[in-house]
C-alpha positions in Angstrom: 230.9 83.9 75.0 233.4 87.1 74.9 231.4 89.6 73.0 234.4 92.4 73.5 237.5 91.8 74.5 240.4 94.3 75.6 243.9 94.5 73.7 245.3 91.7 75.9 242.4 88.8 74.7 240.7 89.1 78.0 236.3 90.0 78.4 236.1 93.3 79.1 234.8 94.7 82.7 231.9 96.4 82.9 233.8 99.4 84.0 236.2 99.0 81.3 232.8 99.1 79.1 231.3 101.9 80.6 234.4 103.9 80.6 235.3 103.3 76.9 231.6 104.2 76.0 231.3 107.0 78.0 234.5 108.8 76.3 233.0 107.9 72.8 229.6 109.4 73.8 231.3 112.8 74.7 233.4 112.9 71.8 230.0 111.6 69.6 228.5 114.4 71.2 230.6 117.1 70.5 230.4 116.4 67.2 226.8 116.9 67.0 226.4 112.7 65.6 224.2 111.7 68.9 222.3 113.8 71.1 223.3 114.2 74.9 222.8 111.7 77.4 222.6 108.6 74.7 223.3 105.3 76.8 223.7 101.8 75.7 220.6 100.6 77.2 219.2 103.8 74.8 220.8 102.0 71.9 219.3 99.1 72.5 216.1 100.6 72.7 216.5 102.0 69.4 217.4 99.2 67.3 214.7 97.0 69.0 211.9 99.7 68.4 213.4 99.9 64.8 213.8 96.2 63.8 210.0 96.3 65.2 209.0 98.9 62.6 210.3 97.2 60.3 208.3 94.5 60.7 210.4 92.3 62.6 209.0 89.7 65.0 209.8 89.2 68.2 211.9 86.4 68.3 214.1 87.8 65.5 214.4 91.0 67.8 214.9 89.2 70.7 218.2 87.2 68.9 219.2 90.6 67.1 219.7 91.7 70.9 221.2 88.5 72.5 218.6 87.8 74.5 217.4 84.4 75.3 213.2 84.9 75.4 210.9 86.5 73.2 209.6 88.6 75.9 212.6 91.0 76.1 212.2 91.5 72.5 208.6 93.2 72.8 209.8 94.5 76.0 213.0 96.5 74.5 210.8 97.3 71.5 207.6 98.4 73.0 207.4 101.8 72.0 207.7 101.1 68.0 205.5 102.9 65.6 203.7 100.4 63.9 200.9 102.5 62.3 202.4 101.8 58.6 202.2 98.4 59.7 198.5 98.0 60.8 197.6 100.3 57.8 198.9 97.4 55.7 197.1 94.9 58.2 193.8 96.8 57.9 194.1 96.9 54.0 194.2 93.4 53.9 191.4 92.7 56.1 189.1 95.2 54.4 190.2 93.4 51.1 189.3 90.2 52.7 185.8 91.2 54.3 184.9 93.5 50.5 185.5 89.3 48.6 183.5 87.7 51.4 180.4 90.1 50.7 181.1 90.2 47.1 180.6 86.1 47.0 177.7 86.7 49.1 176.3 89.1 47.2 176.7 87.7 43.5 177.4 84.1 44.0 179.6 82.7 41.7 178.6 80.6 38.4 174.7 81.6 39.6 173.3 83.3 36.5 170.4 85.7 36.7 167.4 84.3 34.2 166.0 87.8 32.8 
């Protein structure tokens, strides 16, 4: 599959890639919209780490990125932030555990004869 193709129809070269990027880095640069040094394999990074903080799975990351196994997404996305995630994990478990002792505690439909 041709992801990018030149202005003749043809797949572009790697170095046809990495020449077009790197002048559209420098001018990105100068303009203050990316910091220095950015590279693709930075990008990709970056929207893997933050499809994962946004709760994404892996398999959805891994297509997002055109990769064929899971693996690659939780590789290319292993330095996400997922605190606001596990606070929302945690919540639900403490809800969970607080019902179980609650039922335990005051079983239901069981009145107390004074």
């Amino acid at each position: 599959t041709t992801l990018l193709a030149n202005s003749h129809g043809k797949p572009w070269t790697a170095d046809g890639v990495n020449s077009v990027w790197s002048k559209q880095r420098r001018r990105l640069e100068a303009e203050g919209k990316i910091s220095k040094g950015l590279t693709l394999k930075g990008l990709r990074h970056t929207h893997a780490t933050l499809l994962r903080e946004m709760g994404e799975d892996d398999r959805t990351i891994a297509d997002a990125l055109g990769q064929k196994s899971q693996s690659m997404g939780r590789h290319y996305s292993r330095d996400a932030d997922i605190t606001k995630k596990m606070d929302v994990v945690t919540k639900k478990f403490n809800k969970h555990e607080a019902q179980k002792i609650a039922k335990f505690v005051k079983p239901k439909n069981k009145g107390v004869k004074p």
